[in-house]
C-alpha positions in Angstrom: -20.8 15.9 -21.1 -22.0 15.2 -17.7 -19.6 14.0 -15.0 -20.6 10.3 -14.6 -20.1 9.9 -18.5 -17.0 12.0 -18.1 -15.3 9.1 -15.4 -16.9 6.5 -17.5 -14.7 7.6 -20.6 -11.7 8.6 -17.8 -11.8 5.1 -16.4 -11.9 3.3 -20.3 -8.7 5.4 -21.0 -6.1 4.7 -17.4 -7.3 1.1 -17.7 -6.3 0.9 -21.7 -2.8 3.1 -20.0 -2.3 0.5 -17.1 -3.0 2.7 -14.2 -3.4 0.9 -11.2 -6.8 -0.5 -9.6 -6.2 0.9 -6.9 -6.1 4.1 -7.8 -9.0 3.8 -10.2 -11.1 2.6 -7.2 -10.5 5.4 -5.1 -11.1 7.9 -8.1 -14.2 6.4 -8.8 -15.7 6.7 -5.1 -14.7 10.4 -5.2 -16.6 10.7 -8.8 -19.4 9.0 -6.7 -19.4 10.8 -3.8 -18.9 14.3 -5.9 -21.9 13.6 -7.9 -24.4 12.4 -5.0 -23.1 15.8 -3.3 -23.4 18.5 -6.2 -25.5 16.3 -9.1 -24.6 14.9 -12.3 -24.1 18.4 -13.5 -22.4 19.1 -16.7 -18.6 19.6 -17.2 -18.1 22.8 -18.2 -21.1 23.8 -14.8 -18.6 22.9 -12.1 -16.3 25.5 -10.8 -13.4 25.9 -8.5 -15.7 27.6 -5.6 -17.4 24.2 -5.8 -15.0 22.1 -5.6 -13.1 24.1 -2.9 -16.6 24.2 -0.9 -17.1 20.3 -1.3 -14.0 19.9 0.3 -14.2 22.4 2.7 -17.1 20.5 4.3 -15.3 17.6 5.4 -12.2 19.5 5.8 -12.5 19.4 9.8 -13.0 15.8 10.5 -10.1 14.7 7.7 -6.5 14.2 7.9 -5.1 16.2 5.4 -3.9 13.1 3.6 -7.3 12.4 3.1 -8.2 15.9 1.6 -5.2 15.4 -0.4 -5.8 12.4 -1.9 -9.6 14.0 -2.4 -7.6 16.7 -4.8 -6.2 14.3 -6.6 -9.6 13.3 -8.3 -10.4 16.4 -9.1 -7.2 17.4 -10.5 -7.0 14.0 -12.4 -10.0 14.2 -14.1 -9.8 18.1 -15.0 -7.1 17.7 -16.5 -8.2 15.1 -18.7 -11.2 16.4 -19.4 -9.3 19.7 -21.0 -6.6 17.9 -22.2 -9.1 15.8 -24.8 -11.4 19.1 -25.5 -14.3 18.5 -23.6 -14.0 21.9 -21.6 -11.9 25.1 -21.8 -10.7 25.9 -18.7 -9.8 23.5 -15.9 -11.6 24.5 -12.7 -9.6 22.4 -10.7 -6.0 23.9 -11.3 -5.7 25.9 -8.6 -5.9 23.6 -6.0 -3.3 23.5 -3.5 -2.5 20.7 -1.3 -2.8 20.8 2.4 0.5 21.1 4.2 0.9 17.5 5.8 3.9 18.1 8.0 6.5 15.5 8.5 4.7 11.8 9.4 7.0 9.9 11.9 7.1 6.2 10.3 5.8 3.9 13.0 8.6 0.6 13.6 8.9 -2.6 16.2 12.0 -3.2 17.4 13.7 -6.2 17.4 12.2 -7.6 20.9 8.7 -7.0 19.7 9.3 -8.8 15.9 10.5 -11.4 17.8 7.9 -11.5 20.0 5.5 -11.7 17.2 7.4 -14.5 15.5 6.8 -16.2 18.6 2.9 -15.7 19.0 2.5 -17.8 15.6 1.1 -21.2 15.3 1.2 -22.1 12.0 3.0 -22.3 9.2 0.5 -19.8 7.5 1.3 -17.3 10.5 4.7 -17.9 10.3 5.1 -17.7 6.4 2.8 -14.2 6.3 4.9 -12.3 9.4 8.4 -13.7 7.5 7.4 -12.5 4.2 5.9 -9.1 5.6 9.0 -8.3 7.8 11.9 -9.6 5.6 10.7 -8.3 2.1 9.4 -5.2 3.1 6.5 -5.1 1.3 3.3 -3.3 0.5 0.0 -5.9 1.6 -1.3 -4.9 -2.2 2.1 -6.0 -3.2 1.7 -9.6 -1.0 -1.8 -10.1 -2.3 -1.3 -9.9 -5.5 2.1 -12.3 -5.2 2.0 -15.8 -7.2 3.6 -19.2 -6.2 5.5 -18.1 -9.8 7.0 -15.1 -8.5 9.4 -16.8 -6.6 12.8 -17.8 -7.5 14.6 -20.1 -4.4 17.7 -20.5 -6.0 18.0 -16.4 -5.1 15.2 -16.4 -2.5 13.7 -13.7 -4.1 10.6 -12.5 -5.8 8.9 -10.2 -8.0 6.3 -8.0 -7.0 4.2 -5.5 -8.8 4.3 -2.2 -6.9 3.0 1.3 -7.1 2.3 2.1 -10.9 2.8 -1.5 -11.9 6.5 -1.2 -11.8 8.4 -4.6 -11.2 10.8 -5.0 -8.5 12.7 -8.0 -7.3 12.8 -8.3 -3.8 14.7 -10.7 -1.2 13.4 -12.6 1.7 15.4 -14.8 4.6 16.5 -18.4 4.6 14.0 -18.1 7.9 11.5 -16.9 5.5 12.1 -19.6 3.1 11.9 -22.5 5.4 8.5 -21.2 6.9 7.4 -20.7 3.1 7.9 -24.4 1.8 6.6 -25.8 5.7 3.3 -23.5 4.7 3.2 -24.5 1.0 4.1 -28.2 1.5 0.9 -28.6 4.1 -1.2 -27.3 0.9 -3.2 -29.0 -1.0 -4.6 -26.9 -3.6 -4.5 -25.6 -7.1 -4.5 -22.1 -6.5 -1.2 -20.0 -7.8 -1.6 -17.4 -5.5 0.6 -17.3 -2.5 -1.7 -17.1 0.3 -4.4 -18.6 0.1 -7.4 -18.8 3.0 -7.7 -21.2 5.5 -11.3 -21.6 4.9 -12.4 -23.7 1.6 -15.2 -22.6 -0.2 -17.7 -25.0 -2.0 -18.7 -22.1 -4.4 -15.1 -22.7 -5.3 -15.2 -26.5 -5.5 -13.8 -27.4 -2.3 -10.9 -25.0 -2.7 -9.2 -22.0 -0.9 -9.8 -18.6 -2.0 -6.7 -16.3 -2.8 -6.2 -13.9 0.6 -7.8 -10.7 0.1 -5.8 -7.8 2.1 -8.6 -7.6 4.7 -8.1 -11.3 5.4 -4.3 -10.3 5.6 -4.6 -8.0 7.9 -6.7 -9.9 9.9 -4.2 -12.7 10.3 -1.6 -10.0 11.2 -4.0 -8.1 13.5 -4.4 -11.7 14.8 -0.9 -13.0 16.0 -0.5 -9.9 17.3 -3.1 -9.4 19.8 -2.0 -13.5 20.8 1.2 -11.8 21.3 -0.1 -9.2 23.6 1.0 -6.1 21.3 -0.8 -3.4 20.3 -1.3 -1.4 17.3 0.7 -3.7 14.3 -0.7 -3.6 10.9 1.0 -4.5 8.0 2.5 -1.4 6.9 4.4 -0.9 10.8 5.9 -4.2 10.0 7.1 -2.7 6.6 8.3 0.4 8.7 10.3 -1.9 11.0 12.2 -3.8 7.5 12.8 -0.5 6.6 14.5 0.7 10.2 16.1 -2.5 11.0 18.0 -1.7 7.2 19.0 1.9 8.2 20.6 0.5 12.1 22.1 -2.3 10.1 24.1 0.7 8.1 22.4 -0.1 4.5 22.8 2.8 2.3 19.4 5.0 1.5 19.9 4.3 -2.1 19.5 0.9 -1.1 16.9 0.6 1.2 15.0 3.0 -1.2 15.8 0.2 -4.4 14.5 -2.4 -2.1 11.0 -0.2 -0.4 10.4 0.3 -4.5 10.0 4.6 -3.8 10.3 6.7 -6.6 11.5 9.2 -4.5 14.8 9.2 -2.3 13.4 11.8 0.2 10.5 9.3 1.3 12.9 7.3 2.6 15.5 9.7 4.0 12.1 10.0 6.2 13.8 6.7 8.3 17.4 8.3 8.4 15.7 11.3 10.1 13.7 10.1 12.1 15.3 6.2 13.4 15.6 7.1 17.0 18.2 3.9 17.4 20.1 4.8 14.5 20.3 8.2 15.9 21.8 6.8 19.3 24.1 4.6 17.3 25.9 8.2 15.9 26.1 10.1 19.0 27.7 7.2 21.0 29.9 6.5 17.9 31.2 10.4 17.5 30.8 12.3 20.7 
């Protein structure tokens, strides 16, 4: 079995198992990218020298996250590929990650959220940076958000996260108001919750759900109106996260409402909250 026919069958069986998209897509431009650098060689032909020498190649100009999440292609698809008797050994088993180190989450604090609240001029602006900051969510996990995901009796919503898993997360009665000013000026059938400010004619005269490039751009917008630098999504996500921590919230907590499968990515905050770390040495020394 060659390797294009191998993802083709790979792909069939995560979508049938509900993996994510996301992760599908970037398994599939590693298959790519794999097979325009070696060929469309047979299964069972690949080795671990070549796959350690295919990554090796790029292995000065990448982060290691980016070698990392390289690996996790080839050990995907290995695996499988033994797993359902198509080879006999799996070449890509002995792969070790790349030590990543410790990353420092990136937060605002609260002068420069306000700051950015400030800089917005619509109700669109003003709905996106409210959502973003007091959900704490993922932009896949914003883009993908319905108008039916939202229950305002409990201003909260449901959001699918990493591995499709359902959460319910809680946003401000500052969030709210900007939400029903931004969905009352509408005037369109779409269920998604953003929408673009551009109609399309393709599309009958109506808005296009938001993409998380035109998300982004919105973000990237107010902020650079705002005279701030550097603010993406995921900082404002960060900055949810560190405002919870100073505001004395449990990690359990803050980890429930982030959606991590794993306390220790967010005892990352605790360790590294430079405020919060301030608060406990005025409090106790």
């Amino acid at each position: 079995m060659k390797l294009s026919e191998a993802w083709t069958l790979y792909e069939q069986d995560r979508q049938l198992e509900g993996y994510s998209p996301y992760t599908l897509k970037s398994y599939r431009l590693q298959s790519r990218l794999f097979i325009e650098h070696v060929g469309d060689l047979e299964l069972d032909e690949v080795d671990f020298k070549m796959i350690k020498a295919y990554l090796s190649k790029d292995a000065g100009r990448l982060k290691p996250s980016s070698i990392a999440n390289r690996m996790k292609y080839f050990k995907a698809i290995f695996k499988w590929a033994m797993n359902e008797g198509y080879i006999v050994g799996n070449p890509a088993a002995k792969l070790r990650e790349p030590k990543m180190g410790k990353r420092i989450p990136k937060a605002m604090n609260e002068e420069a959220i306000e700051t950015i609240r400030e800089a917005c001029e619509t109700p669109l602006e003003h709905a996106i940076i409210e959502v973003f900051f007091t959900t704490g969510c993922r932009i896949g996990e914003i883009e993908r958000l319905t108008l039916n995901a939202i229950n305002w009796e409990h201003r909260s919503m449901i959001v699918l996260g990493k591995g499709d898993k359902e959460r319910e997360v809680y946003f401000s009665i500052k969030c709210a108001i900007w939400l029903r000013k931004y969905l009352k000026e509408r005037q369109d059938n779409n269920t998604s919750l953003f929408v673009t400010e551009r109609r399309y004619k393709s599309e009958g005269g109506q808005p296009r759900s938001m993409s998380i490039a035109q998300l982004r751009y919105v973000v990237k917008r107010i902020a650079k109106r705002a005279g701030i630098e550097n603010v993406y999504p995921h900082k404002l996500r960060h900055s949810y996260a560190t405002h919870l921590l100073n505001n004395d919230a449990p990690l359990e907590v803050i980890q429930s409402f982030l959606g991590h499968s794993k306390l220790e990515t967010t005892r990352i905050y605790a360790e590294l909250s430079g405020e919060r770390r301030r608060q406990l040495y005025k409090k106790y020394f």
